[in-house]
MILUM-183370 format. One record per residue (C-alpha): residue in one letter; x, y, z. Coordinates in pm, 1 decimal, always signed. Last residue first. Example, Ala and Ser with C-alpha at 12.3 -4.5 7.8 and 13.67 -1.06 7.14 Angstrom:
% MILUM-183370
rest_east_north_up
S_+1367.0_-106.0_+714.0 $
A_+1230.0_-450.0_+780.0 $
//
This chain:
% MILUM-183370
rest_east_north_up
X_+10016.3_+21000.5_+6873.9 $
X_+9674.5_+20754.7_+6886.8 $
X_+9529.8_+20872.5_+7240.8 $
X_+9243.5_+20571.8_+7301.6 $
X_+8913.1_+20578.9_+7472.0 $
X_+8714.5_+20344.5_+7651.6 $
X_+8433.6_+20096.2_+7674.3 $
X_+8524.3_+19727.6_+7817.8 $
X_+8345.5_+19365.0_+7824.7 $
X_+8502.6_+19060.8_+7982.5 $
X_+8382.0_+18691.9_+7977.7 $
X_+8500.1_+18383.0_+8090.8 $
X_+8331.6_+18040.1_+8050.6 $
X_+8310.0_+17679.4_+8233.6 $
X_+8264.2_+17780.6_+8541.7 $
X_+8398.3_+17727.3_+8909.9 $
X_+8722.8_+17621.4_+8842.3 $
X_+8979.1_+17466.3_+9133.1 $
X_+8807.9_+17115.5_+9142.4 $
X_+8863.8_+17041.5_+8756.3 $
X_+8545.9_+17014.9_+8588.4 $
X_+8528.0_+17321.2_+8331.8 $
X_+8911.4_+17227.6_+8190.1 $
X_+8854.8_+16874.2_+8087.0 $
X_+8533.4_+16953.1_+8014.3 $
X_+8614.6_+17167.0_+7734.7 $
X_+8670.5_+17588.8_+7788.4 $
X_+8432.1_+17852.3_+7633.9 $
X_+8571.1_+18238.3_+7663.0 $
X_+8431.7_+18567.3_+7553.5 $
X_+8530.4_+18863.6_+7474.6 $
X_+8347.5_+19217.8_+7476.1 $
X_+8446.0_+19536.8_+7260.4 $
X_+8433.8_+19926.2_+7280.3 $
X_+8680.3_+20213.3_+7126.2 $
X_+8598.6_+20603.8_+7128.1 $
X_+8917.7_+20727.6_+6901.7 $
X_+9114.8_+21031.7_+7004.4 $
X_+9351.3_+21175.4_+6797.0 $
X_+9214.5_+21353.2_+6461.3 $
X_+8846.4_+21369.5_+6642.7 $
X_+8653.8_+21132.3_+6754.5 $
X_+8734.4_+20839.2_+6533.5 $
X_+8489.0_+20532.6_+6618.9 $
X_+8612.1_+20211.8_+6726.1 $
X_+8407.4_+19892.8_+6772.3 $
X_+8514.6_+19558.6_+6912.5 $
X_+8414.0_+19203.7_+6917.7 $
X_+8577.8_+18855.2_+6995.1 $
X_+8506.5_+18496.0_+7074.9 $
X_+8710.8_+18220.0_+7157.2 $
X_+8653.9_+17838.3_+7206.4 $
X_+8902.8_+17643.6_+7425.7 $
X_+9047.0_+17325.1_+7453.1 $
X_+9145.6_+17015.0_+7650.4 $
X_+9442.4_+16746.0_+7642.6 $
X_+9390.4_+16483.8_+7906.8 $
X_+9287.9_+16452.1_+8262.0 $
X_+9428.2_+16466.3_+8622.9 $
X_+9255.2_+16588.4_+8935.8 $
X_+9282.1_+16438.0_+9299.9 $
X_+9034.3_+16577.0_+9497.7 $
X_+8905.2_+16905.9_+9668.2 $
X_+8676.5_+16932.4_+9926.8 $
X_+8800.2_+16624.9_+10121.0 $
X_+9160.9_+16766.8_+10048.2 $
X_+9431.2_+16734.0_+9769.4 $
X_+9742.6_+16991.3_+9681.1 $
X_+9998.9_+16685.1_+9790.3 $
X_+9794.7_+16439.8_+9593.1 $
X_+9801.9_+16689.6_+9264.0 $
X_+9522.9_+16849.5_+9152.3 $
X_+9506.2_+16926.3_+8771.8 $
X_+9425.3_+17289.4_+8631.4 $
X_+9742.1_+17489.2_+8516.2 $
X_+9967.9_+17173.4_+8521.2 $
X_+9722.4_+16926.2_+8428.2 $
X_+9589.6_+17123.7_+8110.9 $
X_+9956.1_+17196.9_+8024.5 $
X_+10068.3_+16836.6_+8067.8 $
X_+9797.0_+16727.6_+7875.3 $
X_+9831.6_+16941.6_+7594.4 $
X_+9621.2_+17240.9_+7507.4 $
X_+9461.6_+17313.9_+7224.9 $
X_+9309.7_+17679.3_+7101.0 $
X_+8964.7_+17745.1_+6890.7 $
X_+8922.6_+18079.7_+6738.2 $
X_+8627.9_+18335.1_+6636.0 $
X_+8694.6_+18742.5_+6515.1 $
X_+8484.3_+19037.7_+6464.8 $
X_+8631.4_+19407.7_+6421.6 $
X_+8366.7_+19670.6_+6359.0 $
X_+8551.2_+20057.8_+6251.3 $
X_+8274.7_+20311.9_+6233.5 $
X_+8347.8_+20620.1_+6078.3 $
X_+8081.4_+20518.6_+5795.9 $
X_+8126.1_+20131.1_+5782.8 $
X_+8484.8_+19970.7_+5746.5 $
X_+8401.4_+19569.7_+5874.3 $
X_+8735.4_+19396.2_+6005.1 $
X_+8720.7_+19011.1_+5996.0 $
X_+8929.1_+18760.8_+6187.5 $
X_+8994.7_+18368.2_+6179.3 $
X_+9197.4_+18234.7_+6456.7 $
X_+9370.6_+17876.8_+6497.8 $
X_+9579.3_+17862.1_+6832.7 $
X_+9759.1_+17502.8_+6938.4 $
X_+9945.1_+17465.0_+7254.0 $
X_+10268.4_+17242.3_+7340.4 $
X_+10458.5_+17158.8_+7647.4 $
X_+10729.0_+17264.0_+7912.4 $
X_+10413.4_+17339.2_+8176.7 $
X_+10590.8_+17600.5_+8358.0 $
X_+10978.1_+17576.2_+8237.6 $
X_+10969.0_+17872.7_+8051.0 $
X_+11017.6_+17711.5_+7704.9 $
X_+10668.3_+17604.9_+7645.9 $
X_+10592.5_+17508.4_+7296.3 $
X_+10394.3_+17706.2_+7034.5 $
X_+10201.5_+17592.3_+6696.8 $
X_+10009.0_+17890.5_+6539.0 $
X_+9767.7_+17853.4_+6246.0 $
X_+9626.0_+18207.1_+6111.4 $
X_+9310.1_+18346.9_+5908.1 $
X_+9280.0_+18703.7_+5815.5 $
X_+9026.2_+18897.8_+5670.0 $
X_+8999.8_+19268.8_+5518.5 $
X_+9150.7_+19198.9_+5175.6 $
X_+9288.9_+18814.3_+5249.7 $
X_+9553.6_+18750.5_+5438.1 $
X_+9702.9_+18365.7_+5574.7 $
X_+9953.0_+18333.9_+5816.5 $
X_+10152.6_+18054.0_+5946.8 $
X_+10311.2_+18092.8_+6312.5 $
X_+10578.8_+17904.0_+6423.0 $
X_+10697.2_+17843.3_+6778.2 $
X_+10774.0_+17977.5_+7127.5 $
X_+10579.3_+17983.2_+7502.4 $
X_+10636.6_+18184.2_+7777.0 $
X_+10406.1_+18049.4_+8089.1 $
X_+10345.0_+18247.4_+8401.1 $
X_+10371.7_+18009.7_+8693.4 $
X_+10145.3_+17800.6_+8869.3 $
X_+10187.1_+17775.5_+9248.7 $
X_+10075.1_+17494.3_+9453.5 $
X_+9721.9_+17461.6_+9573.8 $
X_+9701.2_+17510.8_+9967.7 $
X_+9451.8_+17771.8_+10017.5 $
X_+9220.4_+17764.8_+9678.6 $
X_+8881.2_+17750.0_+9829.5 $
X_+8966.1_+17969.4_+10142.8 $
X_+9102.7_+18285.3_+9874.7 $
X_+9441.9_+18397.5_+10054.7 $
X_+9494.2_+18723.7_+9965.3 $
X_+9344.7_+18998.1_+9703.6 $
X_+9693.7_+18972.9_+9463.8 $
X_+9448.3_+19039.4_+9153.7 $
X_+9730.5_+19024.1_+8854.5 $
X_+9857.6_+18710.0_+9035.5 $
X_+9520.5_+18495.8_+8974.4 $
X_+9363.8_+18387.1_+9284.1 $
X_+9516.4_+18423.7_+9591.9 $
X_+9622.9_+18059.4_+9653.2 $
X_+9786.5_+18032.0_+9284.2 $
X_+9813.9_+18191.9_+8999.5 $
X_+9974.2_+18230.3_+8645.5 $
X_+9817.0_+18354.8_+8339.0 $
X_+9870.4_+18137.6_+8007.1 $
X_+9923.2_+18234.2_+7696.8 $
X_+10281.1_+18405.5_+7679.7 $
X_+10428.0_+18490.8_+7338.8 $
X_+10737.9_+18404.5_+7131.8 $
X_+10722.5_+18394.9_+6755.9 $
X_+10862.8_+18276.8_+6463.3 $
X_+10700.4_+18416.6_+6127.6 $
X_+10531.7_+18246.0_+5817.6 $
X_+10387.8_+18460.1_+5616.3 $
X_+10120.6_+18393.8_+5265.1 $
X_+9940.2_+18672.2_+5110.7 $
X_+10135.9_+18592.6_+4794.2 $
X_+10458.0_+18578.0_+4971.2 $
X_+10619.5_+18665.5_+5353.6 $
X_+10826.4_+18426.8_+5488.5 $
X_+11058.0_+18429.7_+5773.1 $
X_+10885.8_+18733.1_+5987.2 $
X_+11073.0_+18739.0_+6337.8 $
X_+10828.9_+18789.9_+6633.8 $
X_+10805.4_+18914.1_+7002.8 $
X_+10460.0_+18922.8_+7102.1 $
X_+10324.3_+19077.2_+7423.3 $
X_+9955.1_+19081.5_+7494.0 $
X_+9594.2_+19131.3_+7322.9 $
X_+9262.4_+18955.7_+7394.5 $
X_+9076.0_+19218.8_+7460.9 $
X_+9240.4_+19431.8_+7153.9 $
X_+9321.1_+19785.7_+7245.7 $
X_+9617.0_+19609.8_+7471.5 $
X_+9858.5_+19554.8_+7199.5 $
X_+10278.6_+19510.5_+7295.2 $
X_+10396.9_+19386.0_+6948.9 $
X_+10800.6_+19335.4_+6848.1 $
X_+10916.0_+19274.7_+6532.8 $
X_+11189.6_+19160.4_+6368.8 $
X_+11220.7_+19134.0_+6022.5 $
X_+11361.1_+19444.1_+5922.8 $
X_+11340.4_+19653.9_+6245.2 $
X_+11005.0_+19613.0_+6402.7 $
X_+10837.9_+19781.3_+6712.0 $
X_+10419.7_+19840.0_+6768.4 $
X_+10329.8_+20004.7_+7144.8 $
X_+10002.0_+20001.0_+7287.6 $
X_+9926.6_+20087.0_+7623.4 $
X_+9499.7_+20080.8_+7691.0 $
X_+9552.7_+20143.4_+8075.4 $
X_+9217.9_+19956.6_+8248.1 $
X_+8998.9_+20117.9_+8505.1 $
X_+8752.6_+19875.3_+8751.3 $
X_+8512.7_+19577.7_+8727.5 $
X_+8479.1_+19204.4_+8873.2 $
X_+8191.6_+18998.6_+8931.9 $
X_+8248.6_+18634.0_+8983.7 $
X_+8457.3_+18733.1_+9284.0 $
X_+8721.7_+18456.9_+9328.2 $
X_+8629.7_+18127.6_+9550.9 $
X_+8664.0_+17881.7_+9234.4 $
X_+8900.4_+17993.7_+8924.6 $
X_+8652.6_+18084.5_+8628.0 $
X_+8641.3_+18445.0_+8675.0 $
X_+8382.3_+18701.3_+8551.5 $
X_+8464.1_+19076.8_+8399.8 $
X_+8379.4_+19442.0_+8366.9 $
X_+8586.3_+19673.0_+8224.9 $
X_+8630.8_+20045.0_+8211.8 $
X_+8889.7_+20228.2_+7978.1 $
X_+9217.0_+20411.3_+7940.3 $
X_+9438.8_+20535.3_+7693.6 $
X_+9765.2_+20493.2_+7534.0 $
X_+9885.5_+20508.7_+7145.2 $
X_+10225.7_+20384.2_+6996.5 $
X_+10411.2_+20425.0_+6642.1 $
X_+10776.3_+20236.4_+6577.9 $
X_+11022.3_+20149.1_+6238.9 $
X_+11386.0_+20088.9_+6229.2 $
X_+11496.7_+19975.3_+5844.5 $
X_+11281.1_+19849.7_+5574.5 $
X_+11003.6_+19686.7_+5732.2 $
X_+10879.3_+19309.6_+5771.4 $
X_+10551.3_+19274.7_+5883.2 $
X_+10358.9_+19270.0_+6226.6 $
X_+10115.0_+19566.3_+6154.4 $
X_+9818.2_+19411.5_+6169.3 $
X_+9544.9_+19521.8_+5962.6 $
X_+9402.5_+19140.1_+5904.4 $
X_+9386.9_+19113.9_+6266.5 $
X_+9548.3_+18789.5_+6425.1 $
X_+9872.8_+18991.2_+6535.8 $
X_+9650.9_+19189.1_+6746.2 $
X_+9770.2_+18996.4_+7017.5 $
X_+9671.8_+18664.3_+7196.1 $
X_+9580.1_+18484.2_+7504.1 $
X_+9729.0_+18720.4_+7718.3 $
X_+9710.5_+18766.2_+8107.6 $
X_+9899.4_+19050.6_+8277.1 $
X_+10083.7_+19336.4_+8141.6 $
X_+10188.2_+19624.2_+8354.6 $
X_+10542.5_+19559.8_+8434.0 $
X_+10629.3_+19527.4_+8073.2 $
X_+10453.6_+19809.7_+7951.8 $
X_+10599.8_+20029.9_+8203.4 $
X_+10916.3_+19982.4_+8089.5 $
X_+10842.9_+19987.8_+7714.0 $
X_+10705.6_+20337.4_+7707.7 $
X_+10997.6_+20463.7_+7927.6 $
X_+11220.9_+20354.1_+7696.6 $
X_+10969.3_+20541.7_+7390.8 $
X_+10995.7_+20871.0_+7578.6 $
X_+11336.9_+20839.6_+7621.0 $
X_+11416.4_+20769.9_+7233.7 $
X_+11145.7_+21022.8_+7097.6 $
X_+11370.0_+21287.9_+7329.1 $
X_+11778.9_+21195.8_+7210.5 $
X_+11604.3_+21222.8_+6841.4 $
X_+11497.9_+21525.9_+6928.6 $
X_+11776.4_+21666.4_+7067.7 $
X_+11969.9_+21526.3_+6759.3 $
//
């Protein structure tokens, strides 16, 4: 029982600083062929933390194009039955996911899922940075953190994956749709473990506009009136892991971000890519 009583305070603390430390997330490792997002019989959990280095660009106008520091790598997997949920930061592109599997059949699942996608910010850059006022963005309204929910339709094949997600904003942000298509492969070689994966993502015109648009009241010489249509983004994804010994694994990867014009030429973003690239290591328990 004393044990039992331990594993459950270590894994409450677990979640609580998860959830205060997570910032941007386009996606988890839910669109890995490996993932471990599937139904289970009864209460099931495993975690693994680290740390790494990153380096990174922003596309928002008047923040430091060159950005680097230390990363936690907290990872935490939770599913009872059917639901699930997924906190994955080994994985660039990883975030929060909470799921419920509806279907799962000849490779085939179909789950419902909640997830956020886009960061918020406003006059001091994204919120995660907090640096102060940045001149080129003083007086732009405030864009909040979306949460968005929908259906998710899976596809597995022996070590690649392919997935269609359709989510809607129910957090009041942008209250509209996005699109995510991914397609993943995972390459065993040696020790080596190379994961690879490519996706496109739409987003609606009111979600574009929100995040990205310039309102008359937000307008100045510098920096006009902004509205457009429905844009998009290309992803790409790499990492590497390597088992060091029967705990530690050496992990690596870079990601890269393309957005459409109707992102790339709105006043308040100064590029028309992101990229981040990270080495660290990871404590599986």
């Amino acid at each position: 029982m004393l044990q039992i009583l331990n594993k459950t305070r270590t894994l409450i603390c677990i979640l609580l600083v998860m959830c205060f430390w997570s910032d941007v997330s386009f996606a988890s490792n839910r669109y890995y062929a490996d993932n471990t997002l599937k139904p289970t019989n009864g209460f099931a959990w495993d975690w693994s933390a680290g740390a790494g280095y990153y380096i990174e660009d922003s596309y928002l106008v008047g923040m430091d194009s060159y950005n680097d520091g230390l990363e936690l790598d907290l990872n935490l997997a939770i599913s009872y039955d059917r639901f699930y949920l997924d906190i994955d930061h080994s994985q660039l592109s990883g975030g929060v996911i909470i799921g419920y599997s509806l279907i799962e059949r000849y490779d085939w699942e179909l789950d419902i899922l909640g997830t956020n996608v886009q960061a918020g910010f406003d006059e001091t850059g994204l919120d995660f940075y907090n640096t102060g006022t940045i001149d080129e963005l003083e007086g732009i309204l405030s864009r909040k953190y979306d949460f968005n929910t929908g259906l998710r339709l899976t596809r597995r094949f022996q070590n690649s994956q392919i997935s269609v997600e359709y989510l809607h904003d129910i957090s009041s942000s942008h209250n509209s749709w996005v699109i995510n298509t991914f397609f993943s492969h995972i390459l065993p070689w040696k020790n080596w473990e190379f994961r690879s994966g490519v996706g496109f993502s739409a987003y609606s015109d009111d979600f574009t506009n929100y995040y990205f648009g310039i309102s008359p009241e937000e307008s100045k010489p510098t920096r006009p009136i902004y509205e457009t249509g429905t844009s998009g983004s290309v992803i790409f994804e790499f990492h590497a892991e390597y088992p060091l010994n029967r705990h530690w694994v050496f992990l690596t990867g870079v990601l890269s971000t393309w957005f459409t014009n109707e992102i790339s030429n709105s006043p308040i973003v100064s590029q028309g890519y992101q990229h981040k690239a990270m080495v660290g290591v990871r404590y599986v328990f």
